[in-house]
NUKEVO-938516 format. One record per residue (C-alpha): residue in one letter; x, y, z. Coordinates in steps of 0.1 Angstrom, whole numbers, padded with zeros to 4 digits, always signed. Layout:
N
AXYZ...
***
This chain:
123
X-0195-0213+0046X-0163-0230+0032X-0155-0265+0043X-0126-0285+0041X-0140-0317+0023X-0106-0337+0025X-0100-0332+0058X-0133-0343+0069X-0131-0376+0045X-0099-0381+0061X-0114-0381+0099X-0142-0407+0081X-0117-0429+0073X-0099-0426+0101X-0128-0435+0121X-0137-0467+0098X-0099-0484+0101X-0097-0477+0138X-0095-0513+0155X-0092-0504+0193X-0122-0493+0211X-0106-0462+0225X-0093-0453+0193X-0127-0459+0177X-0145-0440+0201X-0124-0407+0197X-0123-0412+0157X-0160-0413+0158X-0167-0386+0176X-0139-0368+0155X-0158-0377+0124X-0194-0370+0133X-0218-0352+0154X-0236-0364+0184X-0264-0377+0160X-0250-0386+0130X-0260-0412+0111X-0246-0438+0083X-0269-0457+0062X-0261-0482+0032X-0274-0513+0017X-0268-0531+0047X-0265-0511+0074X-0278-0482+0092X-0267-0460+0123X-0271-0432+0144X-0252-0416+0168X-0217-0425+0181X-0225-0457+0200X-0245-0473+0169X-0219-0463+0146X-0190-0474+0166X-0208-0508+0166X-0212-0507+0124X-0174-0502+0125X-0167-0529+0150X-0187-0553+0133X-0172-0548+0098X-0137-0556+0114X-0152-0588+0128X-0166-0594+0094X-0139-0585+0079X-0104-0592+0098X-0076-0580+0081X-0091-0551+0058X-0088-0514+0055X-0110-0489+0043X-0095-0472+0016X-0102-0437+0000X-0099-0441-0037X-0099-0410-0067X-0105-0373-0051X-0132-0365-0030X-0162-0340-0049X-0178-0315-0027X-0202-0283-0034X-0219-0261-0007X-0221-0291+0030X-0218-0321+0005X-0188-0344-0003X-0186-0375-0022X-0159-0401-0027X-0151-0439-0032X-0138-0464-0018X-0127-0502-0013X-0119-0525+0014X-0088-0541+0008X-0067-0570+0022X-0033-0560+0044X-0026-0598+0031X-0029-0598-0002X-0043-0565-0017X-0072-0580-0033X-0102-0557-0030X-0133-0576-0026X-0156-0550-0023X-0162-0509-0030X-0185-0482-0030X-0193-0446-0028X-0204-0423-0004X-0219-0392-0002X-0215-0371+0033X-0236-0340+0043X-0217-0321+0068X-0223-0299+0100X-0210-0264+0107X-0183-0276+0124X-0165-0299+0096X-0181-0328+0115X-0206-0357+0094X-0240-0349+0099X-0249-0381+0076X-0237-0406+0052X-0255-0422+0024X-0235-0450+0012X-0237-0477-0017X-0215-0506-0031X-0204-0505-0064X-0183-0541-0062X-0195-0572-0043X-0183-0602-0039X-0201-0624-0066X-0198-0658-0041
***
């Protein structure tokens, strides 16, 4: 089976710098499958309503700040990896990033996401 990886980062990050509940809801379901899940240092999800509310609650966190794909994304066989930073609309600064590595479904869609941070805030 041959996946696109960059289309489905793209629909991931889509999903994480939607601010509207609509739009959030569709990019979610986009991105992942009914029971997908997203885990990381500080966070962990499954299924569309949980990770909606992981989204949400980073942009309440965090007002003013994208998600931003950074370098290529890396797949082999259902796997991608990638990085990342969340950085200001302000001022650019980029306070924190990561990488992520995403298992994928038959259909293209996230089956799961094991994320870590690379740069935190040191304050």
């Amino acid at each position: 089976m041959t996946f696109d990886y960059n289309a489905a980062v793209a629909r991931y990050f889509e999903a994480w710098n939607a601010t509207d509940a609509d739009t959030l809801a569709k990019t979610v379901a986009a991105a992942w499958t009914e029971d997908g899940s997203f885990t990381d240092p500080l966070s962990e999800a499954r299924g569309h309503a949980q990770l909606a509310a992981v989204i949400s609650g980073i942009h309440e966190q965090f007002p003013g700040y994208e998600i931003r794909h950074t370098g290529t994304a890396d797949g082999h066989h259902d796997m991608v990896r990638f990085t990342w930073e969340m950085v200001s609309t302000a001022d650019g600064s980029a306070p924190v990033a990561g990488s992520d590595v995403i298992t994928l479904a038959e259909d293209g869609r996230i089956r799961s996401v094991l994320g870590f941070f690379d740069r935190v805030p040191t304050e």
